[in-house]
TORKOL-4160 file (C-alpha; in steps of 0.2 Angstrom, whole numbers, padded with zeros to 4 digits, m for minus):
401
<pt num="1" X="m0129" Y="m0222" Z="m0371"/>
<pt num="2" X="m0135" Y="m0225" Z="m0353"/>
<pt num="3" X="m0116" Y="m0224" Z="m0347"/>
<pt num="4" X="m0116" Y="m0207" Z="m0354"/>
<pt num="5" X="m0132" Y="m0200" Z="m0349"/>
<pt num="6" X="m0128" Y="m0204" Z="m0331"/>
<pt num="7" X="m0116" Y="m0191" Z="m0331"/>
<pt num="8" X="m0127" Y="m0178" Z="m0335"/>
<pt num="9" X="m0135" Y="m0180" Z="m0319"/>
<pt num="10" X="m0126" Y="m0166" Z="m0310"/>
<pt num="11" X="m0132" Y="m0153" Z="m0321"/>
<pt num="12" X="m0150" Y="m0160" Z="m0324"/>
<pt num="13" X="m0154" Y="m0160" Z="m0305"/>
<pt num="14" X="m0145" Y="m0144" Z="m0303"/>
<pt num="15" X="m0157" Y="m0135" Z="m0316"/>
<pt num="16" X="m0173" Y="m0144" Z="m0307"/>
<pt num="17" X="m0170" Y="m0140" Z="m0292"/>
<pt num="18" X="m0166" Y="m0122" Z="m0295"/>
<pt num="19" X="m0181" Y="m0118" Z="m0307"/>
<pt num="20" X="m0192" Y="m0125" Z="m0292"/>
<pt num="21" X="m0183" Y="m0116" Z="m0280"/>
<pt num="22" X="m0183" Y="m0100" Z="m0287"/>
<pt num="23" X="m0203" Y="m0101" Z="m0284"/>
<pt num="24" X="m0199" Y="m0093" Z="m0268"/>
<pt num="25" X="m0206" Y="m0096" Z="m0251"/>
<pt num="26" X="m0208" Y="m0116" Z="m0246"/>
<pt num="27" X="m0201" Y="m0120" Z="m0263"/>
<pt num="28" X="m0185" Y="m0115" Z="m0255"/>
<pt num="29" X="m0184" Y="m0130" Z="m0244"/>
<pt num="30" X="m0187" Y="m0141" Z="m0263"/>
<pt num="31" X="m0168" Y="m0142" Z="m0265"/>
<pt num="32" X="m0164" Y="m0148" Z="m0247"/>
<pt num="33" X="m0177" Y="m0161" Z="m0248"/>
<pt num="34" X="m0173" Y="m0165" Z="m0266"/>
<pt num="35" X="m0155" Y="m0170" Z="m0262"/>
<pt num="36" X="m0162" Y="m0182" Z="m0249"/>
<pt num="37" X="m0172" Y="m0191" Z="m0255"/>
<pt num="38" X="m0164" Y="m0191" Z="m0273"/>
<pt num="39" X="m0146" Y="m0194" Z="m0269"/>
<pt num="40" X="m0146" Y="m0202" Z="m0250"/>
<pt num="41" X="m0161" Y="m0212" Z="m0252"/>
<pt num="42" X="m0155" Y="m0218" Z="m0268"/>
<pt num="43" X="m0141" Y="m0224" Z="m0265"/>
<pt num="44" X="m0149" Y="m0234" Z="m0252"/>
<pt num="45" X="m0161" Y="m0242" Z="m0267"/>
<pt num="46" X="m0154" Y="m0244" Z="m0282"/>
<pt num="47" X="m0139" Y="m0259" Z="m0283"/>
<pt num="48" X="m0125" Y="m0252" Z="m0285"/>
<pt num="49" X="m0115" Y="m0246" Z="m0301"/>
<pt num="50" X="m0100" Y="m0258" Z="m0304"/>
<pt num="51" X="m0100" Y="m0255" Z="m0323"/>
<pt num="52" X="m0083" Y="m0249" Z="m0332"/>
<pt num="53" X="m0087" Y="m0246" Z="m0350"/>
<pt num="54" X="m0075" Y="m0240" Z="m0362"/>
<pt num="55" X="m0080" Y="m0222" Z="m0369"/>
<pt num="56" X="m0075" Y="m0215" Z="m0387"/>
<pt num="57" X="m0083" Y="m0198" Z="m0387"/>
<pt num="58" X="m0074" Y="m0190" Z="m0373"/>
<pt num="59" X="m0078" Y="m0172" Z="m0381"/>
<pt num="60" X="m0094" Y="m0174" Z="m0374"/>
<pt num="61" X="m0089" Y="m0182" Z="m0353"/>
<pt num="62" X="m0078" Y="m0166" Z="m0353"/>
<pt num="63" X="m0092" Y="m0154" Z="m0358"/>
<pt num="64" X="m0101" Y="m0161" Z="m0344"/>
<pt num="65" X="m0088" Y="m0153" Z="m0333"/>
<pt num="66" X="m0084" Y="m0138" Z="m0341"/>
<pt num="67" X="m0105" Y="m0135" Z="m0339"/>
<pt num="68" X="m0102" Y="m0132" Z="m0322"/>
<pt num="69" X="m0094" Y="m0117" Z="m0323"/>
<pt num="70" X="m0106" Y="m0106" Z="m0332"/>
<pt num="71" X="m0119" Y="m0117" Z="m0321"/>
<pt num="72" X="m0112" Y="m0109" Z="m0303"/>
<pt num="73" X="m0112" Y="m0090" Z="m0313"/>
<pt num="74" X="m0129" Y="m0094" Z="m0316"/>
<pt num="75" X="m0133" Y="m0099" Z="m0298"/>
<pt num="76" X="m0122" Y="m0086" Z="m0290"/>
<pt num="77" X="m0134" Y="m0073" Z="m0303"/>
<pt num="78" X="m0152" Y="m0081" Z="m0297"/>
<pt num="79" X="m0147" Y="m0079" Z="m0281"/>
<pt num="80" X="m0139" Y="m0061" Z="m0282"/>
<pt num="81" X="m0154" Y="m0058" Z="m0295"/>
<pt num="82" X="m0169" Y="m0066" Z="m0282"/>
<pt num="83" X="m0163" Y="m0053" Z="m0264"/>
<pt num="84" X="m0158" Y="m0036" Z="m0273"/>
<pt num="85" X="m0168" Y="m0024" Z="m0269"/>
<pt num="86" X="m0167" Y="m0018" Z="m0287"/>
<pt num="87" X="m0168" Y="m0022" Z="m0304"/>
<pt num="88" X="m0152" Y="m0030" Z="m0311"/>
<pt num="89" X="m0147" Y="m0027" Z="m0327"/>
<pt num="90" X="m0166" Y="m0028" Z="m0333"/>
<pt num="91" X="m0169" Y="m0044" Z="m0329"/>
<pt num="92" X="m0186" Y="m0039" Z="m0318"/>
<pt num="93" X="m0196" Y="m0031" Z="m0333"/>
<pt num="94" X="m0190" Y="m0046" Z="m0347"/>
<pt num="95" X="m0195" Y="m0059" Z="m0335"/>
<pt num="96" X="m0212" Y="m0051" Z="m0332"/>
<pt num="97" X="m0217" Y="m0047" Z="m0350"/>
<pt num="98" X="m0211" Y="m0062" Z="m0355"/>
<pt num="99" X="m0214" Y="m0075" Z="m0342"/>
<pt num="100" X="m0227" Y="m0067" Z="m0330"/>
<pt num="101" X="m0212" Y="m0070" Z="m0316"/>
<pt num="102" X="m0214" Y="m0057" Z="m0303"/>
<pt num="103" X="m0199" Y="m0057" Z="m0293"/>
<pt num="104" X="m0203" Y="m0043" Z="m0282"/>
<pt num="105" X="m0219" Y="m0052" Z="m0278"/>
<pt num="106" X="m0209" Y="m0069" Z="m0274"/>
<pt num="107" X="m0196" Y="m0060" Z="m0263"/>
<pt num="108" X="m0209" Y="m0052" Z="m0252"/>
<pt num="109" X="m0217" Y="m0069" Z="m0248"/>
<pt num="110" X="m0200" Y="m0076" Z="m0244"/>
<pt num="111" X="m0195" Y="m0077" Z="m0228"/>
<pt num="112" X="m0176" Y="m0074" Z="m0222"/>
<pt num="113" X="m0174" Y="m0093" Z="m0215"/>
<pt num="114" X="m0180" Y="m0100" Z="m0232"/>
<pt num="115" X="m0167" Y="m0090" Z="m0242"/>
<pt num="116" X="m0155" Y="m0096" Z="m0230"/>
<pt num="117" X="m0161" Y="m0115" Z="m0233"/>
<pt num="118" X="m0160" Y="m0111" Z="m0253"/>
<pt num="119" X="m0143" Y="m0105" Z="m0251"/>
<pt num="120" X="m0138" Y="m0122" Z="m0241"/>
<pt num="121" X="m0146" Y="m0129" Z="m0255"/>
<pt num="122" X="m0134" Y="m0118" Z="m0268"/>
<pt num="123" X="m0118" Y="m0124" Z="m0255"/>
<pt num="124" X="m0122" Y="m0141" Z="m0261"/>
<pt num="125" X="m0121" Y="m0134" Z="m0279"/>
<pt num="126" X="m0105" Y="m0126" Z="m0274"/>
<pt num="127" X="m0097" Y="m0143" Z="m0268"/>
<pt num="128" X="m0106" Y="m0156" Z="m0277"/>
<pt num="129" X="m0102" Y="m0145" Z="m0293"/>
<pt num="130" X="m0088" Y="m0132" Z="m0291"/>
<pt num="131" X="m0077" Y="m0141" Z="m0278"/>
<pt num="132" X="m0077" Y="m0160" Z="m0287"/>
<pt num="133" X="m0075" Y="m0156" Z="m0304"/>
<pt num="134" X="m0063" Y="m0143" Z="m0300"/>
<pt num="135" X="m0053" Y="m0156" Z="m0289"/>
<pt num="136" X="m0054" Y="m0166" Z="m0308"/>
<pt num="137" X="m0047" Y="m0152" Z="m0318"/>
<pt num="138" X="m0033" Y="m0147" Z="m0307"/>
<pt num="139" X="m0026" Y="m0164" Z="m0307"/>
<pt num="140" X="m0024" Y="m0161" Z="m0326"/>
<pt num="141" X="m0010" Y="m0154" Z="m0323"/>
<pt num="142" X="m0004" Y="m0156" Z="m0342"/>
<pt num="143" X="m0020" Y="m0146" Z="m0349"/>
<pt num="144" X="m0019" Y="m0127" Z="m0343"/>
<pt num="145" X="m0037" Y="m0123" Z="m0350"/>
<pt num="146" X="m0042" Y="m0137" Z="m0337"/>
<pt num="147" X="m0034" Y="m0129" Z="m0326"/>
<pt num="148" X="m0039" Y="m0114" Z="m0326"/>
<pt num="149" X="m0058" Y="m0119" Z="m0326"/>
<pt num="150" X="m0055" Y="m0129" Z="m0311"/>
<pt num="151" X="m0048" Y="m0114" Z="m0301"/>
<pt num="152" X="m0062" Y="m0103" Z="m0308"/>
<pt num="153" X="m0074" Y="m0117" Z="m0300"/>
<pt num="154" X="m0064" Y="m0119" Z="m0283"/>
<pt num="155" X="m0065" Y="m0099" Z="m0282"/>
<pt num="156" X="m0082" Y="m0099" Z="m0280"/>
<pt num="157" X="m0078" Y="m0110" Z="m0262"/>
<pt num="158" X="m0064" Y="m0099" Z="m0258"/>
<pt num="159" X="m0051" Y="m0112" Z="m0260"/>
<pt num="160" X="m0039" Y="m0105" Z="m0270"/>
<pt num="161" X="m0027" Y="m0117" Z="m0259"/>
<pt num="162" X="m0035" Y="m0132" Z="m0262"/>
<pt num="163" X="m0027" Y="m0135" Z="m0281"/>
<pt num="164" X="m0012" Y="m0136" Z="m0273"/>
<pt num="165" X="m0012" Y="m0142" Z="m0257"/>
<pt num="166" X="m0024" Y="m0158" Z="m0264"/>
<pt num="167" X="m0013" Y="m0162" Z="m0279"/>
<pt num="168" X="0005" Y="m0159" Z="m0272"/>
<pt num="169" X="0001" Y="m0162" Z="m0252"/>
<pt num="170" X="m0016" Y="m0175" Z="m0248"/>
<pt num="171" X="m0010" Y="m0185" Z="m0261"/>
<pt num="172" X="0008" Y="m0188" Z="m0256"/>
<pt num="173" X="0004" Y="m0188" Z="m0236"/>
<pt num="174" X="m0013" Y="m0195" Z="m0236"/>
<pt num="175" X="m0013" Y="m0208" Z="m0221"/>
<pt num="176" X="m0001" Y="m0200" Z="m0212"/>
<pt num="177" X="0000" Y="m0187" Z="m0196"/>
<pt num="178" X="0006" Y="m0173" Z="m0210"/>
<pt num="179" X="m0011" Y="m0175" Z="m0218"/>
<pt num="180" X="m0023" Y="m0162" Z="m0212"/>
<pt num="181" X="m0035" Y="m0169" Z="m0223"/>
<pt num="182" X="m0032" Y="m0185" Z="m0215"/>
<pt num="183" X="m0047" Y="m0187" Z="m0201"/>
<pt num="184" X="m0037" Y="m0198" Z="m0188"/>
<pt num="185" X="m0046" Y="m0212" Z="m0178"/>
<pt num="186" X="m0061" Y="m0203" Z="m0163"/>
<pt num="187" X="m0059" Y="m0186" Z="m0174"/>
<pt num="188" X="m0075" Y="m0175" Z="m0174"/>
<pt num="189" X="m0081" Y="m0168" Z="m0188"/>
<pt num="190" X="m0083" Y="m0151" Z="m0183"/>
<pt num="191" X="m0068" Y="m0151" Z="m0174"/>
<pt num="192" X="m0060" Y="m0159" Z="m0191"/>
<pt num="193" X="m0068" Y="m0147" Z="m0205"/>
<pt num="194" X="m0058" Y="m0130" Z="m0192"/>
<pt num="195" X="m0043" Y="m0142" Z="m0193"/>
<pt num="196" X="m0041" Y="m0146" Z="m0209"/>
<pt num="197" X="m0048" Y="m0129" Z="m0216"/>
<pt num="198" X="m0032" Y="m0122" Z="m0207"/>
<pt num="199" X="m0020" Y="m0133" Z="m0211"/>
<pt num="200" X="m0025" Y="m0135" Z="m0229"/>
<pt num="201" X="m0021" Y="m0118" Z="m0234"/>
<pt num="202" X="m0005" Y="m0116" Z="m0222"/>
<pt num="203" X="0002" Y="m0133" Z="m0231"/>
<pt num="204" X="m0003" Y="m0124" Z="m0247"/>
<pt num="205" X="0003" Y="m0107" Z="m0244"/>
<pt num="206" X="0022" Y="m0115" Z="m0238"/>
<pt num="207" X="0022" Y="m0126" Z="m0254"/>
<pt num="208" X="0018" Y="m0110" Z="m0264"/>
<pt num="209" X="0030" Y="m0102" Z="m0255"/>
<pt num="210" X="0044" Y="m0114" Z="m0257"/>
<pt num="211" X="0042" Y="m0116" Z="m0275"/>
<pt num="212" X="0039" Y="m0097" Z="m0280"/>
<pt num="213" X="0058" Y="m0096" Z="m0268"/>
<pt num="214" X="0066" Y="m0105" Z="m0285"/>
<pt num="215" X="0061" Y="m0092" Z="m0297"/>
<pt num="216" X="0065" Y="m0076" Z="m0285"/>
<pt num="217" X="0046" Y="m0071" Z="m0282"/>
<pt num="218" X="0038" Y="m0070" Z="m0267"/>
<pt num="219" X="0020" Y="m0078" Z="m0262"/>
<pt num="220" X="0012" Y="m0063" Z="m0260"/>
<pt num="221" X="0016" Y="m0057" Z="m0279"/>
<pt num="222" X="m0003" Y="m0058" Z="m0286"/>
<pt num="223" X="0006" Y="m0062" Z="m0304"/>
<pt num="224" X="0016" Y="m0078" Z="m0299"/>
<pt num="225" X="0010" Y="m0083" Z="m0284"/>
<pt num="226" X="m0007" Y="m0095" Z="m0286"/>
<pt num="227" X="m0011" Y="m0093" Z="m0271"/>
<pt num="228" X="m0015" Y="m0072" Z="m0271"/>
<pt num="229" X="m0023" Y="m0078" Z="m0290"/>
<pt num="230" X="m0033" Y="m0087" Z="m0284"/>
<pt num="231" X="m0040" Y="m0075" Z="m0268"/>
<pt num="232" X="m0042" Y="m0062" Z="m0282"/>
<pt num="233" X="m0052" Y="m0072" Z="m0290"/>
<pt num="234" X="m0064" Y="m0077" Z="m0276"/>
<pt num="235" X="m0063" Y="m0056" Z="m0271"/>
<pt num="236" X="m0069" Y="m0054" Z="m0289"/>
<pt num="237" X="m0085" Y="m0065" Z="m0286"/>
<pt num="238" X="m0088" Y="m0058" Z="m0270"/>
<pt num="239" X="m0088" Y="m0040" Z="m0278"/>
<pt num="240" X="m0099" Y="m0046" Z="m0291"/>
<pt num="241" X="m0114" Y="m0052" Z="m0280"/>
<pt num="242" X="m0112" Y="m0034" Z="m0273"/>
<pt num="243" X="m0114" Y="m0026" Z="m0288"/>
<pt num="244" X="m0130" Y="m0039" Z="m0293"/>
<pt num="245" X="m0139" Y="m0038" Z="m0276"/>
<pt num="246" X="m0130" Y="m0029" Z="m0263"/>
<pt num="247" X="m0122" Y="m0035" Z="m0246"/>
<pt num="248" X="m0138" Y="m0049" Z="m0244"/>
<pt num="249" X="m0132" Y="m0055" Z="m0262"/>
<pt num="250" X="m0113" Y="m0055" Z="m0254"/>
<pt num="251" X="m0122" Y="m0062" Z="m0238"/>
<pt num="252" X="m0132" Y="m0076" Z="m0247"/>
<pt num="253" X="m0113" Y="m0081" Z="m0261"/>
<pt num="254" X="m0106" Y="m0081" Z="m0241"/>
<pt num="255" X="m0116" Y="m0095" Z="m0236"/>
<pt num="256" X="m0116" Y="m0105" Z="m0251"/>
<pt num="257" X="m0097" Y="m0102" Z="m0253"/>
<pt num="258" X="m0092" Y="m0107" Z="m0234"/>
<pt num="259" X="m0106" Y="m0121" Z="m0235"/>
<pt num="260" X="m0097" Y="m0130" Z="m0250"/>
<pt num="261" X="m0081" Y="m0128" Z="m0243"/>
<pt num="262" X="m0088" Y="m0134" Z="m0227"/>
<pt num="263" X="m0095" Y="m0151" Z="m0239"/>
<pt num="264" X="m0079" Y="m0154" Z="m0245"/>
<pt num="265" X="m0069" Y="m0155" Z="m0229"/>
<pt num="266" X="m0083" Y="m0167" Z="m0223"/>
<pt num="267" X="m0079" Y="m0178" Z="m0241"/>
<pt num="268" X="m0062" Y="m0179" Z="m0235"/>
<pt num="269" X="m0065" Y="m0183" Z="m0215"/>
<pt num="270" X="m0074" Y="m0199" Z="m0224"/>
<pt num="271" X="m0064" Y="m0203" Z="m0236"/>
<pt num="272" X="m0047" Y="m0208" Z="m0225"/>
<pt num="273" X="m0057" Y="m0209" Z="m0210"/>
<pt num="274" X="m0045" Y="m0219" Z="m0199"/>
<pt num="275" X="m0034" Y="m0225" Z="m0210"/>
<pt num="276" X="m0015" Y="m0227" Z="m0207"/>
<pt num="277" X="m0001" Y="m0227" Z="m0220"/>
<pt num="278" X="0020" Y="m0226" Z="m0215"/>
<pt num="279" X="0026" Y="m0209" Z="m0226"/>
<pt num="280" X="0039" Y="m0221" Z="m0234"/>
<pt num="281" X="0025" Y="m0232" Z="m0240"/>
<pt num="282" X="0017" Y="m0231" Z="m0257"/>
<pt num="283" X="0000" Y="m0224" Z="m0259"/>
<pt num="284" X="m0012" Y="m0240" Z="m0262"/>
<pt num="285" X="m0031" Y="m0243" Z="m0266"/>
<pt num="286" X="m0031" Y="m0249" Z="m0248"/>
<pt num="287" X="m0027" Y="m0233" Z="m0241"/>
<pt num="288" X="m0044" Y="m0225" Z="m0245"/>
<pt num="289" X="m0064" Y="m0228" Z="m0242"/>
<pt num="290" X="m0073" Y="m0233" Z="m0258"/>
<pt num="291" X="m0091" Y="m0232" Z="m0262"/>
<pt num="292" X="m0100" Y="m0237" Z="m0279"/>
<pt num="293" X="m0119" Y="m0232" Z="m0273"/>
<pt num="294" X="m0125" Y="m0228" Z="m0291"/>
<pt num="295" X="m0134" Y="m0210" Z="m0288"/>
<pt num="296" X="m0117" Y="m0202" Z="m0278"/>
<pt num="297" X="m0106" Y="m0210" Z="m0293"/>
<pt num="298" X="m0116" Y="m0202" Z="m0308"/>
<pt num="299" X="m0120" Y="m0184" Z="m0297"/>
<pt num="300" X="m0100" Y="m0184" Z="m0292"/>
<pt num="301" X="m0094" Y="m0188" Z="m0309"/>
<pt num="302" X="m0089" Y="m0205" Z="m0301"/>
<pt num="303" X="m0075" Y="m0197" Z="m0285"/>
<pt num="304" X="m0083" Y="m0209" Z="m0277"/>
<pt num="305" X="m0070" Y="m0223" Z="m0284"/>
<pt num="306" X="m0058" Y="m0214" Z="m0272"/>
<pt num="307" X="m0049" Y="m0231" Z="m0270"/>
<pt num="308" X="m0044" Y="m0228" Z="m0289"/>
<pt num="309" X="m0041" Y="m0210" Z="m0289"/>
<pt num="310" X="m0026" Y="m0210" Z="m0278"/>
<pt num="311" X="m0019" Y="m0228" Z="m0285"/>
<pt num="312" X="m0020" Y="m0217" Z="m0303"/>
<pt num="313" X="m0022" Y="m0199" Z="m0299"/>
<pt num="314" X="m0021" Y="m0193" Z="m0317"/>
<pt num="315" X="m0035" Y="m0204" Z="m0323"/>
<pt num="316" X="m0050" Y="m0195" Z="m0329"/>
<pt num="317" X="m0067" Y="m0199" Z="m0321"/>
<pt num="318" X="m0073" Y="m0210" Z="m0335"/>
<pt num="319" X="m0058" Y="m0222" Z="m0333"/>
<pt num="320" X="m0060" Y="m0226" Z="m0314"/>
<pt num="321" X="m0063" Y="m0243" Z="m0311"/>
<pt num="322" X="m0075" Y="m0250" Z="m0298"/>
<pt num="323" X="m0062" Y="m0257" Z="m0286"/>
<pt num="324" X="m0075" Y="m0268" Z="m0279"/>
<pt num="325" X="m0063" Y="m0276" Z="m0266"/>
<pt num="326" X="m0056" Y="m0261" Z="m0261"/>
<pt num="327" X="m0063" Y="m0254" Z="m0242"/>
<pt num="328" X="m0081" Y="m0248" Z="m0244"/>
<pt num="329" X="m0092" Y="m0232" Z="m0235"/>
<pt num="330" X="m0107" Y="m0240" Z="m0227"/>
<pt num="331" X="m0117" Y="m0231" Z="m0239"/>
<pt num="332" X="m0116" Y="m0217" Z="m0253"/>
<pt num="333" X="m0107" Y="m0200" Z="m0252"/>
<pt num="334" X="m0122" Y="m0190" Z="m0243"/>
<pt num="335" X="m0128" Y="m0204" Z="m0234"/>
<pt num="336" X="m0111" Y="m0205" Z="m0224"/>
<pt num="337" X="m0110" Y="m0186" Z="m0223"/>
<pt num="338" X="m0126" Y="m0186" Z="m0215"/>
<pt num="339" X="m0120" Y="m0202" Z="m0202"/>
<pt num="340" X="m0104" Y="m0189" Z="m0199"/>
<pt num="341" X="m0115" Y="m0175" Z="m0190"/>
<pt num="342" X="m0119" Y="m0187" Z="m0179"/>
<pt num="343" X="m0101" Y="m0190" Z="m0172"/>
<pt num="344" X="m0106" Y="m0205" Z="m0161"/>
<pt num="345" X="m0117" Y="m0214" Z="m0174"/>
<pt num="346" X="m0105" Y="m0210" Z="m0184"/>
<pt num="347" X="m0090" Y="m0219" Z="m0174"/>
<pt num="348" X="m0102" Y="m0234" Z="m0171"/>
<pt num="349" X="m0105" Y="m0236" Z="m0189"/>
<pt num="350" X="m0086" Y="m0237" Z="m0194"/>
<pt num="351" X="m0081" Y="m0247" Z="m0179"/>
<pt num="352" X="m0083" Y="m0263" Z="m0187"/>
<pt num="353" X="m0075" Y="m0256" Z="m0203"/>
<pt num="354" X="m0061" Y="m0251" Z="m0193"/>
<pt num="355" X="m0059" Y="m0267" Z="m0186"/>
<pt num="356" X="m0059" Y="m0274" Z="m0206"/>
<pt num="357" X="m0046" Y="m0263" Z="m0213"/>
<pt num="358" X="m0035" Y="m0267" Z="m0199"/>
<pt num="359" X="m0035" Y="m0288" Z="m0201"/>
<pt num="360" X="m0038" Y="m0288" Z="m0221"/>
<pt num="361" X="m0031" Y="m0272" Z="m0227"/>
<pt num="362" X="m0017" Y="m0267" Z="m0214"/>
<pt num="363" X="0001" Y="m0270" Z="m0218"/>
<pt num="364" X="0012" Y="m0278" Z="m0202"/>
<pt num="365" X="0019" Y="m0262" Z="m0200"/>
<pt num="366" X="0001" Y="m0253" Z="m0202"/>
<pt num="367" X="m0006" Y="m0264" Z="m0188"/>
<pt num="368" X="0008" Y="m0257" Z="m0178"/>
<pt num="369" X="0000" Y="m0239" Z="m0182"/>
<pt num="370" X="m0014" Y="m0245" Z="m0181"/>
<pt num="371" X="m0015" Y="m0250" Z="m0163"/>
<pt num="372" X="m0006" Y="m0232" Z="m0158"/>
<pt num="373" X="m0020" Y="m0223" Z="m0168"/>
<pt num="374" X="m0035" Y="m0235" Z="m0158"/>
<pt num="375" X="m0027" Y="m0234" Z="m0141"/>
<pt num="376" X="m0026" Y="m0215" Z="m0144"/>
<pt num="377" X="m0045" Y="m0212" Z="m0150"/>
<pt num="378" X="m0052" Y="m0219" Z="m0135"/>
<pt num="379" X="m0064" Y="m0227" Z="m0146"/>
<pt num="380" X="m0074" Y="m0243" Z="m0139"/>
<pt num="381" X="m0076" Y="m0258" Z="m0150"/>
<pt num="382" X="m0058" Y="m0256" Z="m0158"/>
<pt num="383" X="m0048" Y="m0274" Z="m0158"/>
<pt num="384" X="m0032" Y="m0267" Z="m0161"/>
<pt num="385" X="m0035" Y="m0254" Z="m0146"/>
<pt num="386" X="m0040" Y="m0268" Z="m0136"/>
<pt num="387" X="m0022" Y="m0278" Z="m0143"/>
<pt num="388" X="m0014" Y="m0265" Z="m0138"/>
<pt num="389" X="m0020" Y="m0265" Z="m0120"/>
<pt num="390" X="m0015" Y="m0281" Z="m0120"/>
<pt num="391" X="0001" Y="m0277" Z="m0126"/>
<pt num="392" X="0005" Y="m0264" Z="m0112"/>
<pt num="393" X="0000" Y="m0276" Z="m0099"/>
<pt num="394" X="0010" Y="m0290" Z="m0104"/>
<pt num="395" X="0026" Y="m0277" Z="m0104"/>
<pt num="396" X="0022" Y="m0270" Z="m0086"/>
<pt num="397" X="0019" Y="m0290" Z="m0076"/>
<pt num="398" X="0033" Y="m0298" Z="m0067"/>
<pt num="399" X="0036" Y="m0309" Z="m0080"/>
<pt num="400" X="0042" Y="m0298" Z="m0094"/>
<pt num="401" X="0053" Y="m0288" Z="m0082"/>
C-alpha cells in the first residue's frame, strides 16, 4: 500500500500548498518554502528509495496522472480567481456565504512581489506536474487519450514542441552535439535554458515539418500540424485567464507558464550534464545522470530513474527500475537544480563526477570525446582535459616529429 501512496504525493502537496497559499499576503511565500524544505531537504534525509515492487492495479497509478490535468485548471482558476478585480463566475459571494473567505479582503493585503512569489510557486506546479507527466503520456505513443492529456498538460508551459522534439529528437541524439537539450561540458545554465529553449522548438518544428511534407500538408496547417495545435491550445489558456482575471491573471499564467518551462530545461541541463555518446552508438543507462532520493521519485512519478527511461522509453513510471549502478546526481532533482544556479558550485560539484563517468562509464571511443569535450569547457579538475594536454604536448616535442 505504501508503494502506491507514495505516488500520490504530487497531488497531496499540490492541494497543501495552494489552500495555504491562497491565505494571501506572507502565506504566499508557504509554497516556495514548502518545496525546500519538503522536497530538497528530504531527499537529503531520508535513504533513498531502491524499492521496485510489482503493481497490479494500474487503473489507479494512471489516475494519479490524469489528476494533474484538472489539478493545473484549478491552479490556473485560483490564480485567475485571486487578481481579478471582479467577481468571476460567482465564485466571491458562494465563498463568503459559505466559507467566510473574503477574497477582496485577502487581495488588498497582498502585495505584488508575493503574488509574484505564489506564481513561482504555481511554475513549480506547472513543471513538477504539467511538464513531467505530460513528458509520460506523450511517450505512449500507442494510447491517443494519453496523448492528448499530455499535450493539454505541456500547453499550460507553452511547449507544444516539446511532445515531439523529446520523443523523436532527445531520445535519439541525446549525448551528442545535435542534442539541444544535451548541456555540454563548462555549459551555463542560463546560457543553456535560451539555447535549448530555441533549439528545441526549431528541431521540433523541422521534424513536424518533414513528416506533415509526406502527406501534402504544410506545418502551418493548424488541422495537421501539431505543432500550430498545440500553440492554439496554449493561446486558448492564455485567453481564458483573461476572461477570469484580466491582463494580471494573463500576467500571473505568464510567469508560471515561462517559470515551468524554465524548470524543465534546467531538468534536462542535469540530466546529460557533460555526457558524451558517438551518434552511431546505442542509447545506454550509462548515457544519463540517475538519482533515487526518495521525496524527488515519489513527487516526479519516479523520472528521476532517468538511466531507465532512456534504456526503455516506453516503460511506464511504475516499471522503472532503480539502476542503482547507473551514474548518480549528487543529490535529488531540486537539490541539483538549486546547485545549477550557482554555475561554479555547480561545476565543482560534478567535477569529480565527471571524472567518474569518464574511467568507469566511458567507452574507448567516448574517452576520445570525452577529452575534446574537457579540453573545450576550460573547466579545472578535469583528468581527461588534463590527458588531453598531455596529449597535444607529446605531438608538438622533437621527438614525435
Amino acid at each position: 500500500m505504501l508503494h502506491y501512496l507514495k505516488f500520490t504525493t504530487f497531488p497531496v502537496i499540490a492541494f497543501a500548498v495552494m489552500h495555504v497559499m491562497f491565505q494571501g499576503g506572507p502565506w504566499m511565500y508557504a509554497g516556495i518554502v514548502a518545496l525546500v524544505l519538503v522536497v530538497a531537504v528530504g531527499d537529503l534525509l531520508l535513504p533513498e528509495d531502491r524499492t521496485e515492487p510489482r503493481f497490479n492495479n494500474e487503473f489507479f497509478l494512471n489516475f494519479m496522472l490524469w489528476l494533474t490535468l484538472p489539478l493545473l485548471m484549478w491552479v490556473t482558476l485560483l490564480f485567475s480567481w485571486g487578481v481579478s478585480s471582479h467577481d468571476v463566475l460567482g465564485i466571491d459571494g458562494f465563498m463568503k456565504d459559505w466559507f467566510g473567505y473574503d477574497r477582496l479582503a485577502i487581495q488588498a493585503n497582498t502585495t505584488w512581489y508575493q503574488w509574484f512569489f505564489g506564481a513561482v510557486a504555481g511554475a513549480f506546479l506547472f513543471g513538477a506536474g504539467g511538464t513531467n507527466v505530460g513528458h509520460e503520456l506523450t511517450h505512449r505513443t500507442y494510447s491517443p487519450r494519453d496523448m492528448i492529456l499530455g499535450r493539454w498538460m505541456l500547453a499550460f508551459t507553452c511547449d507544444a514542441s516539446f511532445a515531439i522534439e523529446h520523443v523523436y529528437g532527445h531520445h535519439k541524439n541525446l549525448g551528442t552535439p545535435a542534442d539541444p537539450a544535451t548541456a555540454q561540458r563548462g555549459d551555463n545554465v542560463y546560457t543553456f535554458v535560451i539555447k535549448s529553449w530555441l533549439g528545441g522548438y526549431r528541431s521540433a518544428w523541422k521534424l513536424e515539418k518533414q513528416r506533415l511534407a509526406k502527406f501534402g500538408y504544410s506545418v502551418w496547417d493548424p488541422i495537421h500540424s501539431r505543432m500550430m495545435r498545440g500553440n492554439l491550445m496554449s493561446l486558448s489558456l492564455f485567453a481564458s485567464a483573461y476572461v477570469l482575471g484580466g491582463w494580471w491573471a494573463v500576467a500571473m499564467f505568464w510567469v508560471m507558464s515561462a517559470g515551468g518551462k524554465t524548470l524543465l530545461e534546467i531538468v534536462n541541463y542535469m540530466e546529460h550534464y557533460g555526457i558524451v555518446r558517438r551518434p552511431e552508438d546505442k542509447v545506454e543507462p550509462r548515457h544519463s545522470w540517475n538519482t533515487n532520493a526518495s521525496v524527488s521519485t515519489a513527487l516526479l512519478y519516479a523520472l528521476t530513474r532517468h538511466s531507465h527511461h532512456h534504456a526503455e522509453a516506453d516503460q511506464e513510471y511504475w516499471n522503472l527500475r532503480s539502476y542503482r549502478h547507473a551514474p548518480m546526481l549528487p543529490t535529488g532533482y531540486l537539490g541539483t537544480i538549486l546547485l545549477t544556479l550557482v554555475p561554479p558550485l555547480y561545476k565543482r560539484v560534478m567535477t569529480p563526477l565527471l571524472n567518474h563517468w569518464d574511467e568507469h562509464f566511458a567507452t574507448p571511443e567516448e574517452k576520445k570525446l570525452a577529452i575534446e569535450a574537457s579540453l573545450k569547457s576550460g573547466m579545472k579538475g578535469l583528468k581527461s582535459a588534463q590527458l588531453g594536454k598531455q596529449q597535444q604536448a607529446q605531438s608538438m616535442s622533437p621527438a614525435a616529429v
